[in-house]
N, C-alpha and C positions, 0 to 999 in steps of 0.2 A: 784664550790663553792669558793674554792680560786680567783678564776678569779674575783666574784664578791666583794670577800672583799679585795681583790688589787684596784680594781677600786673605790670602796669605799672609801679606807685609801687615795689612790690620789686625790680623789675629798676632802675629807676632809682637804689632806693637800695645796692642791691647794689653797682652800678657804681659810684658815688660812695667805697665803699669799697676797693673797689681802684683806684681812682684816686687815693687818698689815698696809699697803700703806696709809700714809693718804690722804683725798680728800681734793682739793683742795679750798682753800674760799677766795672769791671775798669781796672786802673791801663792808660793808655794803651799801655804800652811792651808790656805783655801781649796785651791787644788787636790791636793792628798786628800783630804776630809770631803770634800766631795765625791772622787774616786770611792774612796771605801766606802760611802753609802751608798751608789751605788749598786757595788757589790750584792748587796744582799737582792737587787731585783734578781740576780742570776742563778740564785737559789745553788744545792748541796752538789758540789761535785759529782760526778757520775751517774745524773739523775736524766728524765727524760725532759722534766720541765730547764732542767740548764740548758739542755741540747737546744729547746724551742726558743728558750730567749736568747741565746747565743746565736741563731739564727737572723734570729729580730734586730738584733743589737750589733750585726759584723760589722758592721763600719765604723764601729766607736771602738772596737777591740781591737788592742795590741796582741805582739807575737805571742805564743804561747810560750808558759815558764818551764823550768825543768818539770812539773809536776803535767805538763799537755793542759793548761789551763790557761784559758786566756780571760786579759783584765780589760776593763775602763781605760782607754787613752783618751782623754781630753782635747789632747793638741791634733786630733781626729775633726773635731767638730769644723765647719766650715767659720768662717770669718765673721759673717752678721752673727750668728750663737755666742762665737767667743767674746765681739759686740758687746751683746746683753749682757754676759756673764760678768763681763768686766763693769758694767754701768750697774749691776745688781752688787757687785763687793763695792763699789763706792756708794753706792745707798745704803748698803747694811754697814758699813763702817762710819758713815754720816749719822744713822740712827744709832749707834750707839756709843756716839761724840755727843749726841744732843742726850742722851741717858745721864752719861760720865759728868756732864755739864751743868744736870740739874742737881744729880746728888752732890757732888762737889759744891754750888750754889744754899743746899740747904745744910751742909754739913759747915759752910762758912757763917749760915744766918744763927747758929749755934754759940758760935764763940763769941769770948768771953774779952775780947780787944777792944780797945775805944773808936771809936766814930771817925772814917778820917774824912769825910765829904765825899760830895760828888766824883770827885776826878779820881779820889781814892777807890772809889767802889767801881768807876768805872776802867782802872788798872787791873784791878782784881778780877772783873767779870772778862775781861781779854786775857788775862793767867789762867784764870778757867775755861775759856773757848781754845787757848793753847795746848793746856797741856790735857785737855778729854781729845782733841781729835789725836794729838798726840798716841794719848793710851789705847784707841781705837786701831791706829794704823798698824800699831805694833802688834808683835808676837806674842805676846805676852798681855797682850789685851782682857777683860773679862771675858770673851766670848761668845757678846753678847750677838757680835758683827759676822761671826762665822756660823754662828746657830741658825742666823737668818738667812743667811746665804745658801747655806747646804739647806737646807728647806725650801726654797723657792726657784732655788737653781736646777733641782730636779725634777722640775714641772720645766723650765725651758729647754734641758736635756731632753726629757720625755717628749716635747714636740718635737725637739731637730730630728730624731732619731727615727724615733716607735712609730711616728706619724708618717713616715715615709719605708721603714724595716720593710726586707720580703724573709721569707724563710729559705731554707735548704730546697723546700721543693716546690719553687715560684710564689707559692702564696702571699699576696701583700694585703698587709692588717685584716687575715685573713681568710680573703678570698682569692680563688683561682684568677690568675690571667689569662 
């Protein structure tokens, strides 16, 4: 009896610790755009192959909408996925600071201003490392940050998920259990 209420108070206090952790969250615009490419693995409404990968994919599907269809939830994934996902939007955001960065650097080697020195050009090259990570973070960024992302993010989706998916009628990635 003690044994079980040691294991007990540990699993309670286990849980308590990751319940503290908080998860991580992907800037919305990331999120959305990821969702809807998604989407299209789930193919046309009322089809058999939706039925099969809706199978595959329950555990990443939200409730169903008024139309009986259900979508991508994200906030599904487990913690290490959300992890990646988050260390992949600040790499694809960091790569297209270091883009914003160079073009801004040759769009500067263009003009037609006098020489100011060293220290000048090195004011300048930290105005330009400001304001590309800058244009990267935001919303309103070229794009460049979220094209990479929805593209590489769906290969670590595709592991957390498909790689573990059973269907409606026990089969996992497959085969019978």
């Amino acid at each position: 009896m003690t044994t079980t209420r040691l294991s007990t108070d540990m699993a309670s206090s286990a849980g308590a610790q990751t319940a503290s952790a908080p998860r991580p969250e992907l800037r919305e615009d990331f999120q959305v755009e990821l969702e809807r490419k998604l989407e299209g693995w789930l193919g046309l409404p009322d089809t058999p192959q939706r039925a099969k990968v809706e199978g595959l994919v329950a555990g990443m599907l939200g409730k169903p909408d008024e139309r009986g269809l259900r979508h991508f939830d994200l906030s599904k994934l487990d913690d290490e996925k959300l992890h990646e996902l988050k260390k992949l939007q600040k790499a694809s955001e960091d790569f297209e600071a270091v883009f914003v960065k160079g073009m801004l650097s040759k769009m500067r080697q263009t003009s037609f201003s006098e020489e100011s020195g060293p220290m000048g050009d090195m004011a300048r090259d930290f105005m330009d490392q400001a304001v590309a990570e800058s244009v990267a973070k935001s919303h309103s960024s070229l794009g460049i940050a979220k094209t990479v992302f929805v593209e590489m993010a769906q290969r670590v989706v595709n592991a957390a998920d498909l790689t573990k998916g059973t269907t409606p009628t026990g089969e996992t990635n497959g085969k019978k259990d």
